[in-house]
C-alpha positions as CSV (number, residue, x, y, z in Angstrom):
1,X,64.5,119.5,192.0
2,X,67.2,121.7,190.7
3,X,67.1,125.2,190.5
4,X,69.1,125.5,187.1
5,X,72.0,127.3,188.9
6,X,75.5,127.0,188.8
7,X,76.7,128.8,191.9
8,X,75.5,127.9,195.6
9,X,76.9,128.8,199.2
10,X,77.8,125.2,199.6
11,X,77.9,121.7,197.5
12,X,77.6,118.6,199.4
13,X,78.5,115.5,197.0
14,X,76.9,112.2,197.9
15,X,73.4,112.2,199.8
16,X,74.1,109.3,202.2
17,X,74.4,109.5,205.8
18,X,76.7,112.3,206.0
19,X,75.6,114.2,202.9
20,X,72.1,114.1,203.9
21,X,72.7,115.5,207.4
22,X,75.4,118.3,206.1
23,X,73.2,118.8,203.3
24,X,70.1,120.1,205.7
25,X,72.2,121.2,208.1
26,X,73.5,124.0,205.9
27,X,70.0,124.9,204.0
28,X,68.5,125.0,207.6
29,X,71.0,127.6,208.4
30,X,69.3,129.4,205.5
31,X,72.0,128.7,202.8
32,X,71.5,128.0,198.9
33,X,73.0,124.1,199.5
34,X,72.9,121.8,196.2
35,X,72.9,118.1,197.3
36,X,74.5,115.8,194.7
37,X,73.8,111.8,194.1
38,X,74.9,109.4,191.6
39,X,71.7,107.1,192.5
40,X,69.0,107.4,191.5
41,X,65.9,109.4,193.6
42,X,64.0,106.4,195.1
43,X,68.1,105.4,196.4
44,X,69.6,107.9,198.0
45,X,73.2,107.0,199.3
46,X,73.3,103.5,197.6
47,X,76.7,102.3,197.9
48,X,77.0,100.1,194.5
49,X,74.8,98.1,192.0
50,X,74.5,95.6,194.9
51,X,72.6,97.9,197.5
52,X,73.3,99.5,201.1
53,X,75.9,97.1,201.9
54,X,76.5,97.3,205.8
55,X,75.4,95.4,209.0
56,X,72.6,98.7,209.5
57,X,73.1,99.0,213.3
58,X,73.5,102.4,215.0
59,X,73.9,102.9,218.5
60,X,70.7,105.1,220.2
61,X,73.2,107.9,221.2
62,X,73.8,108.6,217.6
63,X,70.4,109.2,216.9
64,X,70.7,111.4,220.0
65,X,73.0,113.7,218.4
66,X,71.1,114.2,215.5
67,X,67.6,114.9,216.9
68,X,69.5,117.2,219.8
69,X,71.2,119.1,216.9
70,X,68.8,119.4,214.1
71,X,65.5,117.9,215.8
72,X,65.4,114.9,213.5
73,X,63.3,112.3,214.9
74,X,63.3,108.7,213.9
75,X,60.6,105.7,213.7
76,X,59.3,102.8,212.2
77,X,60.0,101.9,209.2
78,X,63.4,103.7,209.1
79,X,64.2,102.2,212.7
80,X,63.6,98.1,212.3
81,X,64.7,96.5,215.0
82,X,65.5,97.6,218.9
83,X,68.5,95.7,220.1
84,X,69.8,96.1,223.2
85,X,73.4,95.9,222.5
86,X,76.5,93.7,220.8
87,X,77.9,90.8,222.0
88,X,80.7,89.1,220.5
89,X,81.7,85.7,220.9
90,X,84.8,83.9,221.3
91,X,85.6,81.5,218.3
92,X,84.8,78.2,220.8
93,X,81.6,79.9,221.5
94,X,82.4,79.8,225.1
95,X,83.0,83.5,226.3
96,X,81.3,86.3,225.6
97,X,81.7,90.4,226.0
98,X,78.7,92.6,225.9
99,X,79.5,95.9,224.7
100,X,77.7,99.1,222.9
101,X,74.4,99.9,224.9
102,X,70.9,100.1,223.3
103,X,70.2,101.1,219.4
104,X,68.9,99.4,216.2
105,X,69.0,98.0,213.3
106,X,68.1,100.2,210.7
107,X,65.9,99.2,207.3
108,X,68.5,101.4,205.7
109,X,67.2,102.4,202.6
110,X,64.2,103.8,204.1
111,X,66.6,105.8,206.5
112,X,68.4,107.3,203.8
113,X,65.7,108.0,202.0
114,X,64.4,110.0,205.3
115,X,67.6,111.9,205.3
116,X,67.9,112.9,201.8
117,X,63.5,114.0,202.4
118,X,64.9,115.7,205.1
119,X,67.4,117.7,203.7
120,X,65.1,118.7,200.9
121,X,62.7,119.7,203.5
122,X,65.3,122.3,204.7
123,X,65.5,123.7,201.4
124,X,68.2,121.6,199.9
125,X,68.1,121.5,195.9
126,X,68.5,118.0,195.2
127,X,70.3,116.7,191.9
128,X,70.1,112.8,191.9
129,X,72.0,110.7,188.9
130,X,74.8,113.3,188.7
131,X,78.3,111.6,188.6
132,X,80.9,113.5,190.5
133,X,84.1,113.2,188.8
134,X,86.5,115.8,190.9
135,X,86.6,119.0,192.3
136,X,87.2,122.1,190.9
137,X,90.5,124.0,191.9
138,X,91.6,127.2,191.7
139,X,95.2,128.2,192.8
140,X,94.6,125.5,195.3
141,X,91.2,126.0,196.4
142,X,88.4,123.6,196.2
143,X,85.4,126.0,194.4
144,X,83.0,123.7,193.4
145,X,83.0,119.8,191.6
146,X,82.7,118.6,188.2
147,X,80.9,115.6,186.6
148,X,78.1,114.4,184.2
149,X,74.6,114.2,184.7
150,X,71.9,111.9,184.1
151,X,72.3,112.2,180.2
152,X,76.1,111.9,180.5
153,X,76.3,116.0,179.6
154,X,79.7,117.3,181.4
155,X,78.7,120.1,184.2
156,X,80.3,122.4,186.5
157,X,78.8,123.6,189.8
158,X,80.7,125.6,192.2
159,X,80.4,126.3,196.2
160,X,82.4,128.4,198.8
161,X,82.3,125.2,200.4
162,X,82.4,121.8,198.9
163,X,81.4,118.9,201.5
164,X,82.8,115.3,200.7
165,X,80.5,112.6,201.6
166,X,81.0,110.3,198.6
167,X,82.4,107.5,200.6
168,X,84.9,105.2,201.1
169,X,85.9,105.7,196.9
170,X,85.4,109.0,196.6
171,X,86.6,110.6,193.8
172,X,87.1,114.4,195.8
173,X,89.5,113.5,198.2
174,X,91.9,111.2,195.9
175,X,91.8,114.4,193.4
176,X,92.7,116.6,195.5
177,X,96.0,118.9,195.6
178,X,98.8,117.3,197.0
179,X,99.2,118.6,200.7
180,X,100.5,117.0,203.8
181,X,97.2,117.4,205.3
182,X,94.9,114.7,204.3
183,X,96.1,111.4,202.4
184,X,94.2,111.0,199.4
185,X,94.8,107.4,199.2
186,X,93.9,104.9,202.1
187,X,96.6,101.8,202.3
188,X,94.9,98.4,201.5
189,X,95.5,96.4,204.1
190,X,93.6,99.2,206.3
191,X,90.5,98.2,204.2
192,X,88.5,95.5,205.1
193,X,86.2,93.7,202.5
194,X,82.7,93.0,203.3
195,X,79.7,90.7,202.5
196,X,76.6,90.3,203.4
197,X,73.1,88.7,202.6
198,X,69.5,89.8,204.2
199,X,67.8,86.3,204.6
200,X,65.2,84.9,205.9
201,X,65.5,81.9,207.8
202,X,64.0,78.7,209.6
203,X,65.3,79.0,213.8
204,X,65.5,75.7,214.1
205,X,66.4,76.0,217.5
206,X,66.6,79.0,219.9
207,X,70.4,79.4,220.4
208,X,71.3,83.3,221.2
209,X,74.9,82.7,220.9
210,X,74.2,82.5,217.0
211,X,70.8,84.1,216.5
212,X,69.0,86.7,218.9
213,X,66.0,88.9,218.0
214,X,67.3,91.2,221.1
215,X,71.2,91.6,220.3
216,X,73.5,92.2,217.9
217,X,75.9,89.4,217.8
218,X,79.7,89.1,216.5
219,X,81.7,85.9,216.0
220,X,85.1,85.9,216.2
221,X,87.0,83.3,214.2
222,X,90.0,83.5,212.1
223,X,89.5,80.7,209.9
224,X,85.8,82.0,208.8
225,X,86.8,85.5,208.6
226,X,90.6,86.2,208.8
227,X,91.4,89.3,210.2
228,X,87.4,90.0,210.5
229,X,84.5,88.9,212.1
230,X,81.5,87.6,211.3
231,X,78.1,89.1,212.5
232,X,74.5,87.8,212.7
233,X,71.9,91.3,213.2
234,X,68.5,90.6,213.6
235,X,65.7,91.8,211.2
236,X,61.9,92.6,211.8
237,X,60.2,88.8,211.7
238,X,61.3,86.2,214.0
239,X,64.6,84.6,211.9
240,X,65.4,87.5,209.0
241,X,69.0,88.2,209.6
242,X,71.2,90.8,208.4
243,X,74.3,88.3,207.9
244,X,77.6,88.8,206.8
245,X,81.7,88.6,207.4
246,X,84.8,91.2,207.0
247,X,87.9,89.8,206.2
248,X,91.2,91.7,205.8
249,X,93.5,91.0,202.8
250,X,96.4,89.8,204.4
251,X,94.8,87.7,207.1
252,X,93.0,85.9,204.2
253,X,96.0,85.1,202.2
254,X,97.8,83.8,204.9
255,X,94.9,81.9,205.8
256,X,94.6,80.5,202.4
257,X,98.0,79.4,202.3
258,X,98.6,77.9,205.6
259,X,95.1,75.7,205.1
260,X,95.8,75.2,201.1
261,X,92.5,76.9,200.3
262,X,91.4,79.3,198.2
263,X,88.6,81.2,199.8
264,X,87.5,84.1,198.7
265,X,84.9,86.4,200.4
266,X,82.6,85.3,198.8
267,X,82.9,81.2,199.7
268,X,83.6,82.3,203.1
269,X,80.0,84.6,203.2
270,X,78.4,81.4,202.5
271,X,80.7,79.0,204.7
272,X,79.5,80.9,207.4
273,X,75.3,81.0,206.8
274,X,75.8,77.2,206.8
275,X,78.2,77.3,209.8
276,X,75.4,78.9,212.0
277,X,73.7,75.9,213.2
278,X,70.4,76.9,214.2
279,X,69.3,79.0,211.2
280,X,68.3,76.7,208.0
281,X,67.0,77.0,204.5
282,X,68.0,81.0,203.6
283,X,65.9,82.7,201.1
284,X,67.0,85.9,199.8
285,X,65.0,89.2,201.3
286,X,65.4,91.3,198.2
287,X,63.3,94.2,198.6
288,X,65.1,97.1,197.6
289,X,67.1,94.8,195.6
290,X,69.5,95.1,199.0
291,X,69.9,91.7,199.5
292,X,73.2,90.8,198.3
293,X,76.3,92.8,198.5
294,X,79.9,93.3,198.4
295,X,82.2,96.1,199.6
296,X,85.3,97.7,201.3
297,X,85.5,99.5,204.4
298,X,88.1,101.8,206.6
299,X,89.2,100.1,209.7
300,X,92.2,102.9,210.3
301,X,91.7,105.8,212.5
302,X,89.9,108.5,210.7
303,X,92.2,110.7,208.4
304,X,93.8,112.9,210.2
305,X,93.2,116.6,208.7
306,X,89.7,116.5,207.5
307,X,89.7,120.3,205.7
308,X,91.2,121.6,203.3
309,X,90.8,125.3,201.7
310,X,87.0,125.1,200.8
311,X,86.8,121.3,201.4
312,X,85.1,119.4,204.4
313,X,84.8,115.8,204.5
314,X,82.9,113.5,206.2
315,X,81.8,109.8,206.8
316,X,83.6,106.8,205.0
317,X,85.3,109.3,202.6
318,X,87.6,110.4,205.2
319,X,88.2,106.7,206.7
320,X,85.5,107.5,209.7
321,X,84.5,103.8,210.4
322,X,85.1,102.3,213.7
323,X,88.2,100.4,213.7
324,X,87.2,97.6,215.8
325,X,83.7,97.0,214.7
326,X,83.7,98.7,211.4
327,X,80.6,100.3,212.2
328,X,80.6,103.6,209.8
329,X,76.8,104.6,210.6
330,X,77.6,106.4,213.9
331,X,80.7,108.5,212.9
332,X,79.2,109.3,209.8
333,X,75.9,110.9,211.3
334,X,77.8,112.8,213.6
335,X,80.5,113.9,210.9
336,X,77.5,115.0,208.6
337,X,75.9,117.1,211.5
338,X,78.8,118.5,212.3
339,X,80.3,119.5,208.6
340,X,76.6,121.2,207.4
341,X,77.1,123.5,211.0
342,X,80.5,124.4,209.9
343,X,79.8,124.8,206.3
344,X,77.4,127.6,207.5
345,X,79.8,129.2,210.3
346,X,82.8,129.8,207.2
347,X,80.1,131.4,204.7
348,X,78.5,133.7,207.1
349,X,82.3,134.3,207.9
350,X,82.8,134.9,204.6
351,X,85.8,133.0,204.8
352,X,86.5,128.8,203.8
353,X,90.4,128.8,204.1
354,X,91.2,125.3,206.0
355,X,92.5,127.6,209.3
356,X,88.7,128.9,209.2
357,X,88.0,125.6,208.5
358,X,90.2,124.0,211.1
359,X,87.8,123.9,214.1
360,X,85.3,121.2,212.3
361,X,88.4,119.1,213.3
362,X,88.5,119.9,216.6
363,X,85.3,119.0,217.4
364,X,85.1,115.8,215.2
365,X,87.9,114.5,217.5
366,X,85.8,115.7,220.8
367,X,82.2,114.3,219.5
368,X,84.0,111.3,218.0
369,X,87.5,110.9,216.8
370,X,89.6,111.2,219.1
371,X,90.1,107.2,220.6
372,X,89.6,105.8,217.2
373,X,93.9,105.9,216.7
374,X,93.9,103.9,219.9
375,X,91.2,101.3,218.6
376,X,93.0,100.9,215.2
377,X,95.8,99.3,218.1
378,X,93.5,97.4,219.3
379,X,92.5,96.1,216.0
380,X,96.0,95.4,215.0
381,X,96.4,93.2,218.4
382,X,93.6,91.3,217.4
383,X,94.7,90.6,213.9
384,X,98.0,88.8,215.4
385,X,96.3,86.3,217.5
386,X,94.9,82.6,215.9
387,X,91.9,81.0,217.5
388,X,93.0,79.3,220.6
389,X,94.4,82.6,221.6
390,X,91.4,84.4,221.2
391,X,89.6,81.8,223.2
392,X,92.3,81.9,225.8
393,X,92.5,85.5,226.2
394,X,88.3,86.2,226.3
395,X,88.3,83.8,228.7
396,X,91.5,84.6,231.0
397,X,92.8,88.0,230.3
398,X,89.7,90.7,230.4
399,X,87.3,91.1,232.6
400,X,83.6,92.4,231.1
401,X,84.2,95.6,232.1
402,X,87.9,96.1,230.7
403,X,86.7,94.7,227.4
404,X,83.7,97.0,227.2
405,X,86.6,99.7,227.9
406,X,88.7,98.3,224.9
407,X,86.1,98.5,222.8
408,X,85.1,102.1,223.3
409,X,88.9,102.7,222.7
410,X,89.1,103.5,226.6
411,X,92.4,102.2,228.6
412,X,91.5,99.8,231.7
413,X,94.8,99.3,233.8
414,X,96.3,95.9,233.4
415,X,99.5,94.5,234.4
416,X,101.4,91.0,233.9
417,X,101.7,90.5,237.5
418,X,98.4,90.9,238.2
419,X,97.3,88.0,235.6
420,X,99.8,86.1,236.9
421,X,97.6,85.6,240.4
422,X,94.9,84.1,237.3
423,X,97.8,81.8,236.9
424,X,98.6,82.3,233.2
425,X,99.6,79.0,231.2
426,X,101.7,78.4,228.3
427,X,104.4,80.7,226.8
428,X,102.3,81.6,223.7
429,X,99.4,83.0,225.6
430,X,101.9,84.5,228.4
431,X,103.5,86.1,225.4
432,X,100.3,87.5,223.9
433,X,98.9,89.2,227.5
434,X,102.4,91.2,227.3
435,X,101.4,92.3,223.8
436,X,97.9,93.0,225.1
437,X,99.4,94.9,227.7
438,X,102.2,96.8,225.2
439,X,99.1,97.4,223.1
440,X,97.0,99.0,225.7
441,X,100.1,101.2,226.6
442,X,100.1,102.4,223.6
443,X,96.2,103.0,223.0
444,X,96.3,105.6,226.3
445,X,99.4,107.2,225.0
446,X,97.7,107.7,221.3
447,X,94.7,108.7,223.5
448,X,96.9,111.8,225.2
449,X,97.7,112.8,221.5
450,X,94.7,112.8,220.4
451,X,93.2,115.0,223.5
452,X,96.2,117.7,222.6
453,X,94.8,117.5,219.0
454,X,96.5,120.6,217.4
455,X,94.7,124.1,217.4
456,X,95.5,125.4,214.1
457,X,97.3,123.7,211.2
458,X,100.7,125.5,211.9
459,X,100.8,122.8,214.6
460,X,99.6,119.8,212.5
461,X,102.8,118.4,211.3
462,X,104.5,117.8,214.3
463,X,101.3,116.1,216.0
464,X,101.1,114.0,212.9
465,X,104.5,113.0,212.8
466,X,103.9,111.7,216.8
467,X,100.1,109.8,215.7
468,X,102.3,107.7,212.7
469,X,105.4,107.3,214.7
470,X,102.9,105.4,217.4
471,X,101.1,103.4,214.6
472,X,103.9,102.1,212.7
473,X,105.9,100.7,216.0
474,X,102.5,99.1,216.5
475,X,102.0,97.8,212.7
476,X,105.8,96.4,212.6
477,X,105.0,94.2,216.4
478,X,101.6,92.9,215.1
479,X,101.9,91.2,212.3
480,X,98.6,89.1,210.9
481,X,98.5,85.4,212.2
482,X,94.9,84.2,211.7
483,X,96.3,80.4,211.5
């Protein structure tokens, strides 16, 4: 599908979730677009040897976006399962909060390879088993990428505009100039790892708080998956489960140590298939051969600067994942809509200098971005609190409703003395609705920073200086204490 040219209006490097969409996005706009994938053409947007790995569900708002902007619509077998929402449970299994309205779980090799059929559709010239080793640069500008293709030969293409989408190890943004804009390296302990297995299953019993054809479901429990959570997503046919766990380094090792174990991710993937109690005798569902896989995911706020002087990024290669859930489908589809739109606007302008640039993240931060600082303090509350607290907070602190607002990163209005009238018991737990309050403080006030989000980049570092000042105060309170 290539046109033998080494010169297009705009290179978008990875065909995933966000490629794909940026990808037709921009050749719908009536641009010469070259779409880039190191997988090969019956993959599209494969993650690693292992497959898709991800828990596949996508709220029905984010499909939304994209039929509203490009008039993608979406069906069987892309769209596999209707849920009606999450619900996460308390490790004691005794309280539960509903959040994230209707959507589905996605048979997501079928949806990529939609998008990437898509994009091609628009007029996208599609290069599959190319290996994007770096950009190109030019006294500081990003003008095209370099890399090998399928027969390991070294080739150059170059772009006005070169769209990141290679995910969370992309090679584009860590090769990048150095600049105070975007970090090109994402700290390790804001990575979660992730596991998880398609099975199919014996129900045994019909218990929704483990297994629900209608709901997404989360378990929260720090000994299974320190600094995580594990989640049980249902599958076309009654008991085939999308199953996995994220853990987070730290939380693990501390786990490890104060229990004398040595878990890894992997042991603790399967400790928790057999810790689900109604669901026996797993058998792999390979097809695809996307059964089985391992990887790392953001669970920071997005980067903060998303351009850079020919460069947009988008998706897990600019940290995009939800902080709390982890869920990267959602911010990558609208990150991937939005980047092809503005890849267009700066070539008809003639002009893809990051302050031309600049508006892409302005309206990342509207459409998405900007409560996901105040969820990353969220997350960090969470990671300091063992079991019982957990089960003692679901059950005393929240209400439905101000969890639901927690977890869309919105700020409910709580106060100690209010609690107090719920008769609060036991210094620890005392001591952690303080934090819980401290943390929601600080989730409004990273909230008003992000709504002032700066107009131009003359403004950036000053605004950036305020978003880390808020983070680290946070990260230095709340340290990891899964035991």
């Amino acid at each position: 599908m290539d046109n033998g040219h080494d010169k297009y209006d705009v290179i978008v490097a990875g065909s995933g979730l966000a490629g794909s969409l940026a990808a037709a996005g921009a050749a719908k706009a009536g641009l010469n677009v070259l779409l880039l994938d190191k997988n090969k053409e019956e993959e599209p947007g494969k993650k690693t040897n292992w497959g898709w790995v991800c828990g596949d569900a996508v709220a029905q708002q984010h499909l939304k976006f994209i039929k509203d902007h490009l008039g993608l619509t979406f069906a069987h077998p892309e769209l596999d399962v209707r849920v009606d929402g999450v619900i996460a449970y308390s490790p004691d299994m005794q309280s539960k909060f509903p959040f994230d309205g209707e959507g589905y779980v996605l048979d997501r090799p079928s949806f990529e390879r939609k998008l990437r059929d898509f994009a091609v559709k628009c007029g996208a010239h599609y290069v599959p088993q190319f290996d994007v080793e770096g950009p190109v640069i030019e006294n500081n500008n990003i003008v095209g990428v370099f890399g090998k293709d399928k027969t390991m030969v070294h080739k150059e293409f170059r772009a006005i505009v070169t769209v990141d989408a290679l995910g969370v190890a992309t090679n584009l943004r860590r090769k990048l100039p150095e600049n105070p804009f975007i970090d090109r390296v994402v700290d390790v302990e804001d990575l979660e790892s992730t596991g998880r297995y398609i099975y199919d299953m014996e129900v045994e019993k019909e218990d929704h708080r483990y297994y629900d054809p209608k709901n997404c479901l989360i378990h929260l429990n720090q000994e299974i998956s320190p600094g995580g959570y594990g989640w049980v997503f249902p599958k076309s046919g009654h008991g085939r489960v999308n199953i996995g766990i994220g853990v987070q380094r730290a939380s693990l090792l501390i786990r490890n140590k104060k229990l004398n174990k040595n878990d890894t991710l992997h042991s603790l993937m399967d400790e928790y298939v057999r810790w689900v109690p109604n669901l026996k005798n797993p058998k792999l569902f390979n097809r695809d051969n996307n059964g089985k896989g391992y990887w790392s995911v953001a669970v920071r706020r997005q980067l903060e600067c998303l351009t850079w002087d020919g460069y947009i990024g988008a998706g897990d290669s600019m940290a995009m994942p939800n902080p709390i859930s982890a869920g990267g489908i959602g911010p990558a589809l609208i990150a991937g809509v939005l980047a092809g739109e503005h890849a267009a606007r700066v070539v008809h302008d003639k002009d893809a200098s990051m302050k031309n640039l600049w508006q892409y993240n302005l309206d990342f931060n509207v459409a998405y971005g900007n409560k996901t600082a105040g969820m990353e303090v969220f997350r960090t509350y969470l990671q300091s609190l063992n079991n019982e607290t957990i089960n003692y907070g679901m059950k005393n602190f929240l209400s439905t409703k101000e969890a639901e607002d927690l977890c869309y990163g919105r700020t409910p209005e709580l106060s100690l003395a209010g609690k107090f009238k719920m008769v609060l018991k036991g210094a620890s737990n005392i001591g952690a609705f303080t934090n819980l309050v401290y943390a929601v403080k600080k989730m409004k006030k990273l909230n008003e920073i992000y709504e002032n989000y700066p107009t131009s980049p003359e403004h950036f570092a000053k605004w950036r200086a305020q978003v880390t000042a808020e983070i680290k105060e946070v990260q230095e309170r709340f340290q990891p204490n899964p035991i």
